[in-house]
Phi, psi and omega in degrees: 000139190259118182283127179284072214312162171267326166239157177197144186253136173226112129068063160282115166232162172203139192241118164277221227216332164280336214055031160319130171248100170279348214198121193224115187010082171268131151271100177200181190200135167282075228267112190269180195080017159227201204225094180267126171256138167243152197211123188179169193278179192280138194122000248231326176084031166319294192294331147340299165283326170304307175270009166294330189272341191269342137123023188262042195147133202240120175323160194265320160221156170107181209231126180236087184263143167215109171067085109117345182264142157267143227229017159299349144296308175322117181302123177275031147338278206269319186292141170312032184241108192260175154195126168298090169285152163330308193260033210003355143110359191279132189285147198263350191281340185267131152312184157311315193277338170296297172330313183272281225308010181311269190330340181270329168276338157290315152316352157084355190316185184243120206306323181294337136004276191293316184268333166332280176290349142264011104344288184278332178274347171283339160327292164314336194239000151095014183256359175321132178115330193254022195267356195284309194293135158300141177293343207277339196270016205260182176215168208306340180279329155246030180266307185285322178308290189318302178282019166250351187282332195274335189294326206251329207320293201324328190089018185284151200276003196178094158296098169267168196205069177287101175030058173282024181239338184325312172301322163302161169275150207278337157285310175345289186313321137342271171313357207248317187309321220251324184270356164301308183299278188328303167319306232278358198265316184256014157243037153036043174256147145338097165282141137220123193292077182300108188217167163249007197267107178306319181282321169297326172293305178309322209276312195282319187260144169295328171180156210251142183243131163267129195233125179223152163031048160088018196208145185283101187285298166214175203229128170172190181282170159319310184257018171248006148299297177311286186267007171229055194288176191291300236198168180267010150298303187293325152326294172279308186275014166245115214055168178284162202203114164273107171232105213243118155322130155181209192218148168312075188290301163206198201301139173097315199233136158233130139303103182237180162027023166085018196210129194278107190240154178278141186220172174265358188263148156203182180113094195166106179334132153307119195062043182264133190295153211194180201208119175273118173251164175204086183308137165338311206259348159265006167280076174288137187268128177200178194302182184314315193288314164293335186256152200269329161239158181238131182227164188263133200262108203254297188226173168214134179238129163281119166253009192110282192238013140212196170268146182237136204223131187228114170209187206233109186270211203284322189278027198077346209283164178263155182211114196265128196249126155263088177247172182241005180240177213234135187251185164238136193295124167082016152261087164014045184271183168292172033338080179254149184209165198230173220277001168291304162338298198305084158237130182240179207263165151301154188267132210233330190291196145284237153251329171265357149301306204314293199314316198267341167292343179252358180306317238247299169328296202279345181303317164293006174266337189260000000 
């Protein structure tokens, strides 16, 4: 069965007036009834494509479709499209309750209407009881509740969200995460979600956009983001990442560090030059004798609920360790991972990166 997206950007650029290239032909689609994060450092043009879908900003080329139209003329009024801001927009002269009904009142409805549905969106969002209140009495957490409250009254078909968590404090945001989800499973609308917080895009979304310079790098669920990023961007920003050049010997076999290891990747030129990731959390530390790499233990951090563990095998490389059991600084372990942990990338630098990150290798082969 063929899903239809409710939005879909074809071939988005957007250019200012200085010439900044915010948006370099981005291509994507919106499925509705899931929870989209776009995710990327700041400059990266998320927030970009957010106000190009919410109608505050019009592209320079390309096609902005909603259910099959294109809706780039279209006011964002008038489009089925709410947004959530950062700094969420609640007027301080309006109660809780003035505040949601704005939009509704602007449509002119018939007031048992209006309190009917402000009524049900302070439900949703757990503010009953608060319709009374000036925003200025309110906390950073219900403040972001009110503009979601007001965002949801209308019944929109699609819910933007520009980084509304950012102003918390981490646990709040935590707690924000969790009641996010939860609303957007019981009014079954689009969410999409603007964050640079890797844990929050992870935590949150059914899938993920990744964004660098203006351009969509990969697309895919959290965890096919996660254990399969594209490129060594994506490596490193999403989560921590131990990443070593080497080369793809054939289906199965990769060669790093100087040592031929069995892997799970295959599809691949014989000896094409590649990029090894190895997540923190898959490096188990055991003896010498036993680990496939031996690195010297340089520092240890207590992180609560783990060791953030750092050491150096022979060739300089650092090797960042996530263990729950704790080593000794300037000791000698093992590493082991098994051969699904191992994944590698296509090679993205140049050729004279590669050389000079593989000299110290091939110098030891010879």
């Amino acid at each position: 069965m063929i899903v239809e997206p409710i939005i879909e950007l074809r071939n988005i650029g957007k250019e200012y007036e200085d010439g900044f290239v915010a948006l370099k032909d981005v291509n994507l689609e919106i499925e509705s009834g899931k929870i989209y994060s776009l995710l990327g450092p700041s400059g990266s043009g998320k927030t970009t494509i957010l106000q190009i879908i919410g109608g505050f900003s019009k592209p320079t080329t390309g096609s902005v479709l909603f259910e099959g139209k294109d809706i780039r003329s279209v006011d964002a009024s008038k489009r089925q499209i709410n947004t959530v801001f950062q700094n969420y927009g609640i007027f301080p002269h309006l109660d809780v309750y003035d505040n949601i009904a704005f939009g509704l009142v602007v449509r002119k409805l018939p007031k048992a209407e209006i309190d009917a549905a402000v009524k049900d969106a302070l439900k949703m969002v757990r503010l009953e009881g608060f319709s009374d209140r000036d925003p200025a009495e309110l906390s950073g957490g219900q403040r972001q509740r009110v503009a979601i409250a007001r965002a949801i009254v209308t019944k929109p078909k699609v819910l933007l969200l520009d980084e509304p968590l950012s102003a918390l404090d981490k646990r709040l945001r935590k707690d924000m995460q969790y009641e996010l989800r939860e609303l957007q499973k019981r009014l079954g609308i689009t969410f999409i979600f603007v964050t640079h917080d890797q844990e929050e895009a992870l935590a949150m979304s059914d899938e993920i956009f990744v964004l660098n310079d203006g351009q969509v790098l990969q697309s895919g669920t959290p965890v096919d983001i996660y254990d399969e990023p594209i490129n060594h961007f994506v490596a490193e920003f999403i989560g921590d990442s131990n990443i070593v050049p080497g080369k793809m010997i054939a289906d199965y076999q990769v060669e790093f560090v100087n040592r031929l290891f069995e892997c799970a990747d295959a599809g691949m030129r014989p000896n094409e030059r590649v990029e090894v990731v190895l997540r923190p959390e898959d490096l188990d530390i055991t003896t010498v004798e036993q680990g496939k790499i031996v690195v010297k233990v340089e520092t240890q951090l207590f992180l609560g609920d783990h060791y953030e563990i750092l050491g150096v095998d022979v060739d300089d490389n650092e090797w960042l360790i996530h263990s729950t059991n704790p080593t000794e600084e300037g000791k000698e372990v093992g590493l082991f991972f098994e051969p699904e942990d191992i994944h590698v990338m296509r090679f993205g630098e140049s050729e004279e990166d590669f050389d000079a990150r593989l000299e110290g290798y091939e110098e030891d082969d010879e």
